[in-house]
N, C-alpha and C positions, 0 to 999 in steps of 0.2 A: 557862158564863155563863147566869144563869136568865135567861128576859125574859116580861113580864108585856103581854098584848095587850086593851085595854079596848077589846070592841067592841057597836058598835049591837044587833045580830043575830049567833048565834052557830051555827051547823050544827054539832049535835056527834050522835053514838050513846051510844047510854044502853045498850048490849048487846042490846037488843031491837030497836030503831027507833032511825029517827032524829029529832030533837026540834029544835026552833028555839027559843033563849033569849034573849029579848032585855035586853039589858044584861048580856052574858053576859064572861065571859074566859075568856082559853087561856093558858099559861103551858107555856111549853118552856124545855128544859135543853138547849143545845146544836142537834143536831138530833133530840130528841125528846119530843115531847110527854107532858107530865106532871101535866097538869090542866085538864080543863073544866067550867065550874063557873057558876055566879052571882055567885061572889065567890073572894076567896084570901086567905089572910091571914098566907101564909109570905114570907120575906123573899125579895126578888129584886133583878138589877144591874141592870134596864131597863124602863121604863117604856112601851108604845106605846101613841098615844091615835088607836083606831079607833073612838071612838062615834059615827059617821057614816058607818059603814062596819059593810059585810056581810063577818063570816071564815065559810070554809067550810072544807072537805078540799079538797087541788087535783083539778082532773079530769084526767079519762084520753081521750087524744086516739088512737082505734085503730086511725086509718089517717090516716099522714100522708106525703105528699111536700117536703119540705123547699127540696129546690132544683130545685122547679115549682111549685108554690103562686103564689110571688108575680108569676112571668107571666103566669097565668091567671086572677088574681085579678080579681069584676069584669068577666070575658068569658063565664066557663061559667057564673055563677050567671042569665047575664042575656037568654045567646043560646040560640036553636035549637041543637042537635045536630049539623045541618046547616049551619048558619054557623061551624065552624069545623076545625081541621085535626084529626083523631080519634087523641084520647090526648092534644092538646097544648094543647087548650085556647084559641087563641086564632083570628083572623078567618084566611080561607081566603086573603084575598090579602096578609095579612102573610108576606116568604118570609123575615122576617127569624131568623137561627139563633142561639142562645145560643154565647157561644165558651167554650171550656173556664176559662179562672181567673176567671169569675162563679159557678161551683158557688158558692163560699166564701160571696158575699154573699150569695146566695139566701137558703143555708141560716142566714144570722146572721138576716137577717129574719126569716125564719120561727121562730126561736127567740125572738127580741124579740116576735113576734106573741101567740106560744103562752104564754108566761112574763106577759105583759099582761093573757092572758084567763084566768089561772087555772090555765094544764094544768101537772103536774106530770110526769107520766110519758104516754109517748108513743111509738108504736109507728112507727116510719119507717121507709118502705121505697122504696130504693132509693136513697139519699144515696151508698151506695158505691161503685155504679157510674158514676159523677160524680166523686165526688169522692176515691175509695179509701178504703180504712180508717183511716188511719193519721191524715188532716185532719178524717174524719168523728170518730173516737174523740177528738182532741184539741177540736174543736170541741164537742160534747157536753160531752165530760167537764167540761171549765169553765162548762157555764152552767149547771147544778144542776138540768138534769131528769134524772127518770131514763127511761132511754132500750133500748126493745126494736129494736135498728138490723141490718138484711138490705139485701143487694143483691138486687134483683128478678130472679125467672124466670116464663118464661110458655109456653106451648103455642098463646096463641091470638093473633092477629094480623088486623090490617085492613088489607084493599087492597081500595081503590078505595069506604071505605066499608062493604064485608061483611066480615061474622067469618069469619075461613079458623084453619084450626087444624093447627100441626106438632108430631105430638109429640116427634119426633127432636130438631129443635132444646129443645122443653124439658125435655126430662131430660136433654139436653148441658150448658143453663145450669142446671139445678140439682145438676149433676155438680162442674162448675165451682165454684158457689156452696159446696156440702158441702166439698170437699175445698179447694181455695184461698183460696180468702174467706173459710174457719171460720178458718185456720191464720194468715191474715195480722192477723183480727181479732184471739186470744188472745195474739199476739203484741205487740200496738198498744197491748191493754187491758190488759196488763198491767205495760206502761212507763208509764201513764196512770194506774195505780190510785191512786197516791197525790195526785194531782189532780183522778181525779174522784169518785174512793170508792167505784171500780168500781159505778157508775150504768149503764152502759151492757152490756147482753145481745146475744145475739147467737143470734136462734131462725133457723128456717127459714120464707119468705114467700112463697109462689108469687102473685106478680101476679093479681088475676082480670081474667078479659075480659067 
């Protein structure tokens, strides 16, 4: 199915730079782009009327938390450092604790967030220590980002406020991570490929502190 996008302003690359065209279209075949231009004047099944509207490329979102986001949303952009509990993001005398089958909604938020603002692909780390692989892959693979998804490891840790650092524990979680987590993931994404168009990778993401 061609579909034809009349928009206001147009972000395209010319192979050199990039250019802003205003009254510009894009014209894609399915999912791929096949023309950007001033004009078109080949036939097409769809018509979309963005002249009021900015099309760009999607963006790339390179560190995301999924199902933490939207707790903290609102509290870190706003608070001291020191007003709230480290790493969690929200005020020190909330002892209120997420229970485990809110992973799900988190992370739907956050993909309605990210999907809203543009981002197309999106590097998430740590969805699957929450949530496993299997709801992370199935959740991704249907909302059409494409998706670089790890479970997080770290070496470095806070108590009482100071950075303390073990490496023991993090080349145990990134032992864990390589060998269990790669095998559950290939296995999830690959019962999912036909649903998500295998969008979803699976690198290596060591948390930083």
């Amino acid at each position: 199915m061609v579909t034809r996008v009349d928009a206001g302003f147009v972000v395209g690359f010319d192979g050199v730079s990039h250019r802003i065209l205003r009254d510009g279209v894009v014209v894609f075949d399915g999912d791929r782009v096949v023309h950007v231009g001033k004009s078109y004047s080949g036939a097409v099944d769809e018509v979309i009327d963005a002249r009021r509207q900015l099309v760009i490329p999607g963006f790339v979102d390179l560190h995301c938390h999924m199902t933490q986001s939207p707790l903290s949303m609102g509290t870190k952009e706003d608070l001291p450092r020191d007003a709230r509990v480290p790493g969690a993001g929200t005020l020190s005398a909330n002892r209120w604790v997420p229970e485990p089958w809110m992973g799900g909604a988190l992370a739907r938020s956050s993909v309605w967030e990210l999907l809203r603002s543009g981002v197309t692909t999106v590097v998430e780390l740590g969805a699957p220590d929450w949530l496993g692989y299997k709801e992370s892959v199935e959740l991704l693979g249907g909302s059409g980002l494409r998706t670089y998804l790890s479970a997080g490891y770290r070496s470095g840790v806070r108590v009482d406020g100071e950075l303390k650092h073990d490496n023991e524990m993090g080349f145990k979680q990134m032992q864990k991570h390589t060998v269990t987590y790669h095998a559950k993931f290939v296995t999830h994404n690959a019962k999912q490929r036909g649903r998500g168009g295998g969008r979803a990778t699976n690198p290596q993401n060591p948390f930083s502190s």
